[in-house]
C-alpha positions in Angstrom: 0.0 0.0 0.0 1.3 3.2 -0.9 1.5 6.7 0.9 -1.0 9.2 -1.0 1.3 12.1 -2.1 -1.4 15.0 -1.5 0.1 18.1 -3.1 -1.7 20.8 -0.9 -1.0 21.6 2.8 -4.7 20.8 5.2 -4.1 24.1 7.1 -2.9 26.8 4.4 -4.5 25.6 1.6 -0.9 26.2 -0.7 0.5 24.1 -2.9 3.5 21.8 -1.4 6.7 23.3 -3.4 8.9 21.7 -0.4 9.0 18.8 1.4 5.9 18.1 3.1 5.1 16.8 6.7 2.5 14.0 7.4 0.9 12.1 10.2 0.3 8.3 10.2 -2.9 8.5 8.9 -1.3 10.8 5.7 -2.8 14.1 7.4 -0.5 16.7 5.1 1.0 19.5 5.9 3.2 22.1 4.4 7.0 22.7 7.0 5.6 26.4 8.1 2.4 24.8 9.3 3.4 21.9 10.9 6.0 24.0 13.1 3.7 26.4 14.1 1.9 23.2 15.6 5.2 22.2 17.0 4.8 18.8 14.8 1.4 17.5 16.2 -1.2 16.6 13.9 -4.5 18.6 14.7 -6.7 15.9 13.5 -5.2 13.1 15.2 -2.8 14.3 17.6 0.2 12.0 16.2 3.4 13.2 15.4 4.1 15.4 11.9 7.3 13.6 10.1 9.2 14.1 7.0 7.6 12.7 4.2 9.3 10.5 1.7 9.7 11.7 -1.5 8.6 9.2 -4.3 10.9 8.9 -7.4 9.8 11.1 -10.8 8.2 8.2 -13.0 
């Protein structure tokens, strides 16, 4: 099962340019958002990580 790559941040509605941070249940967000919510998904409350980046096809 793959991670779904959303390409817009939850919170600020922009396009993700840069590296994205995501929850265990794929909750996306773009870096600026996810540090002003020091990392904690609002949704679920789990941790905002780094997410992969996928290859270009």
């Amino acid at each position: 099962m793959a991670l779904e790559m959303r390409d817009r941040c939850e919170k600020a509605a922009l396009p993700l340019d840069a590296p994205a941070r995501i929850c265990s249940y794929e909750c996306t967000f773009c870096e600026p958002c996810a540090l002003s919510m020091r990392h904690v998904c609002p949704n679920c409350g789990g941790e905002l990580v780094r997410r992969p980046t996928r290859a270009s096809a």
